[in-house]
C-alpha positions as a Markdown table, in Angstrom:
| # | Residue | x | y | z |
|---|---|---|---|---|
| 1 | Unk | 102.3 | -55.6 | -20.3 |
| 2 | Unk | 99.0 | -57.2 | -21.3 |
| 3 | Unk | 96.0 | -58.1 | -18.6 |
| 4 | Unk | 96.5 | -61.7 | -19.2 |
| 5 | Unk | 100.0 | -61.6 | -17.8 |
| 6 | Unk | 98.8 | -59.2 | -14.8 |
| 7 | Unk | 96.3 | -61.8 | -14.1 |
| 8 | Unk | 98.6 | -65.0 | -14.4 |
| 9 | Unk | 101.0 | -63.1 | -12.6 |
| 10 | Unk | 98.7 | -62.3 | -9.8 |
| 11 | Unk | 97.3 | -65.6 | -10.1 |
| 12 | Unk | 100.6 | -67.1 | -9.6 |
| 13 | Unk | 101.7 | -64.8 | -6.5 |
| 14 | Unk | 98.1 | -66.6 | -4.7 |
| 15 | Unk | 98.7 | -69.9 | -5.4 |
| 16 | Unk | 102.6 | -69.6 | -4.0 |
| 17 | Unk | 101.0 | -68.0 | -0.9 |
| 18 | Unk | 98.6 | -69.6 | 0.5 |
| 19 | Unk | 100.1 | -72.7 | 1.5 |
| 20 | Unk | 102.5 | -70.4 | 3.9 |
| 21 | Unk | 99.2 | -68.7 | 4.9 |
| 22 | Unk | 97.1 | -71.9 | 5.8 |
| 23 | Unk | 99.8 | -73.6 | 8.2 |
| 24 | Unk | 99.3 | -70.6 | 10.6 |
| 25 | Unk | 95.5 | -71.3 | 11.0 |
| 26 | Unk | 94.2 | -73.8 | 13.7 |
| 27 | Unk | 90.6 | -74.3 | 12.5 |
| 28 | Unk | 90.6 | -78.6 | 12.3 |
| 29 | Unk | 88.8 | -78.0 | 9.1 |
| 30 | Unk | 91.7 | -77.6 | 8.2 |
| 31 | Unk | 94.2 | -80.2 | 9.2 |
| 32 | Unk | 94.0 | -82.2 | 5.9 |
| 33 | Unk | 96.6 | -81.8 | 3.3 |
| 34 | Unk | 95.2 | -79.2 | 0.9 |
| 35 | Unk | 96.8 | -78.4 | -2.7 |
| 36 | Unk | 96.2 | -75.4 | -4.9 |
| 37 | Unk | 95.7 | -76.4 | -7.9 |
| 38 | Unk | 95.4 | -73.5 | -9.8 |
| 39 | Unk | 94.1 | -69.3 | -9.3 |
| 40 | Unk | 91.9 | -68.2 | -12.3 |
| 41 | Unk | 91.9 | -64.2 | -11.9 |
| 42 | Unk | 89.3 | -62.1 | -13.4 |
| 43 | Unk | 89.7 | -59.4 | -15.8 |
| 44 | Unk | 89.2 | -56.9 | -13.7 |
| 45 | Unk | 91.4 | -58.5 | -10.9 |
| 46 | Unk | 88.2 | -58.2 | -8.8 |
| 47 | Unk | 88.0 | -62.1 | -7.7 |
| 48 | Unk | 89.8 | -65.0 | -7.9 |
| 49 | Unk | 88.5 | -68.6 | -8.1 |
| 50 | Unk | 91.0 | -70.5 | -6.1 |
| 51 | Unk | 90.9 | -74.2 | -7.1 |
| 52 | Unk | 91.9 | -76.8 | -4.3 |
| 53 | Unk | 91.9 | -80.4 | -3.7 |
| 54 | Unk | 92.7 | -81.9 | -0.4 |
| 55 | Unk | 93.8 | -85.4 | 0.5 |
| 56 | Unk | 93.3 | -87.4 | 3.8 |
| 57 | Unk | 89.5 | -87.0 | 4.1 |
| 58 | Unk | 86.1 | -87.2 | 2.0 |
| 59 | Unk | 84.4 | -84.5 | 4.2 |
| 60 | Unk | 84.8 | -82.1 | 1.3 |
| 61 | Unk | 82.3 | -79.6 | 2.6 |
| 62 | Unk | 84.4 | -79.0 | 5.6 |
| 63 | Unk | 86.9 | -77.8 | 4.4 |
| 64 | Unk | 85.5 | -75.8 | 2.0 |
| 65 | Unk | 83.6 | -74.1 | 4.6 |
| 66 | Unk | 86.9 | -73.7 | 6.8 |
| 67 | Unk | 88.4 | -71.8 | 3.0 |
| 68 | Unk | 85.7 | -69.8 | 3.4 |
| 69 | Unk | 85.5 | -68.9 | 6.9 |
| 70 | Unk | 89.4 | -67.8 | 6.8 |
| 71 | Unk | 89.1 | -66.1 | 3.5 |
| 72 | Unk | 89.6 | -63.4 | 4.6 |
| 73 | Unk | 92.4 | -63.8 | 6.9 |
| 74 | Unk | 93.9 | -65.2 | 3.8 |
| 75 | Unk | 93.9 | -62.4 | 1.9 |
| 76 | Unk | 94.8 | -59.9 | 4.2 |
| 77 | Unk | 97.7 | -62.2 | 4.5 |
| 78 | Unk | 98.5 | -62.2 | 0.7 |
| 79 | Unk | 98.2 | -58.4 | 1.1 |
| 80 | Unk | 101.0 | -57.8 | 3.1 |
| 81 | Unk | 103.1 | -60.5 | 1.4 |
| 82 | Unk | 102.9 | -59.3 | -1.7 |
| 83 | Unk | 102.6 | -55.4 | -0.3 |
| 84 | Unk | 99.7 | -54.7 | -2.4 |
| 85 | Unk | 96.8 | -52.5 | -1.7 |
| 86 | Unk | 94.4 | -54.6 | -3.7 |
| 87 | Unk | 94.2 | -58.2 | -3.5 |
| 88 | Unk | 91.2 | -60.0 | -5.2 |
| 89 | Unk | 88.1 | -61.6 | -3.4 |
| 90 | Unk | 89.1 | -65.4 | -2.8 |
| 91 | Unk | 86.2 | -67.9 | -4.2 |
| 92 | Unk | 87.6 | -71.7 | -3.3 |
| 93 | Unk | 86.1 | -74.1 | -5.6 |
| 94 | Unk | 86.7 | -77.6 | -5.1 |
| 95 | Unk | 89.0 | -79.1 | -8.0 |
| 96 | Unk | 87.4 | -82.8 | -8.8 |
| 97 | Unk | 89.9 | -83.1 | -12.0 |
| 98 | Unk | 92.1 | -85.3 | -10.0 |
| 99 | Unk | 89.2 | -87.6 | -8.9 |
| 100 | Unk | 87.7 | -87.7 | -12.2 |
| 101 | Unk | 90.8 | -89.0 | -14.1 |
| 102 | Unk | 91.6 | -91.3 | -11.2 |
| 103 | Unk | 88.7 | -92.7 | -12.3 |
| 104 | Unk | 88.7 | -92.9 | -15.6 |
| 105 | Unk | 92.2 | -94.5 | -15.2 |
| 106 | Unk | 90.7 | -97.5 | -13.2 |
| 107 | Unk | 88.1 | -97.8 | -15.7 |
| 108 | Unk | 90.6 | -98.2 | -18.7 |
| 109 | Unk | 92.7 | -100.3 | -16.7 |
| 110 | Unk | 88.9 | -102.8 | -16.3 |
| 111 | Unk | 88.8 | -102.8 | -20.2 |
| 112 | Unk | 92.3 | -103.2 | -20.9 |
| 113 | Unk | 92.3 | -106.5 | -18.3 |
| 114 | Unk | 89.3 | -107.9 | -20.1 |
| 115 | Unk | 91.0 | -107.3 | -23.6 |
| 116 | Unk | 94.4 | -108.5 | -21.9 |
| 117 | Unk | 96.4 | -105.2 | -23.0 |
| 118 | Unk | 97.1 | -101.6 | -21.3 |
């Protein structure tokens, strides 16, 4: 078995639980709808940069520092779910991919109306 599949693998396992994980915190940081959209692991499984968007609110910064503040409750929780002695640090990082090509959508959508096609 290669690292790369150890990693997506471990990657995988994150991103599957923390959505069960997060629904049994009560910080109101936390009350928006919050997607994982992907777990980059690093080679040495040391840390992994957990990507996230979250819809409902703009306050971005809140609920980043509400990830934060339960990391590790989070992966203690991802430790005895997966029954694994080592789980990686968890680094959120706010995914703006979704906002970005939601824009650029409206933005061809402008110059298609002014040419008349889409």
């Amino acid at each position: 078995m290669s690292s790369v599949d150890r990693r997506r693998r471990v990657g995988h396992a994150i991103q599957r639980e923390l959505p069960e994980l997060l629904r049994t915190l009560k910080d109101p940081r936390l009350d928006t709808l919050i997607s994982f959209s992907s777990v980059d692991v690093s080679p040495d499984l040391s840390v992994a940069k957990v990507y996230f968007t979250h819809l409902g609110t703009d306050d971005t910064d809140q609920t980043l520092a509400g990830l934060q503040h339960a990391a590790g409750f989070l992966r203690r929780g991802i430790a005895k779910r997966l029954n694994s002695r080592r789980v990686p640090r968890l680094d959120f990082v706010v995914d703006h991919l979704p906002r970005q090509s939601g824009r650029i959508d409206e933005l061809l959508r402008a110059a298609a109306d002014k040419d008349g096609t889409y």
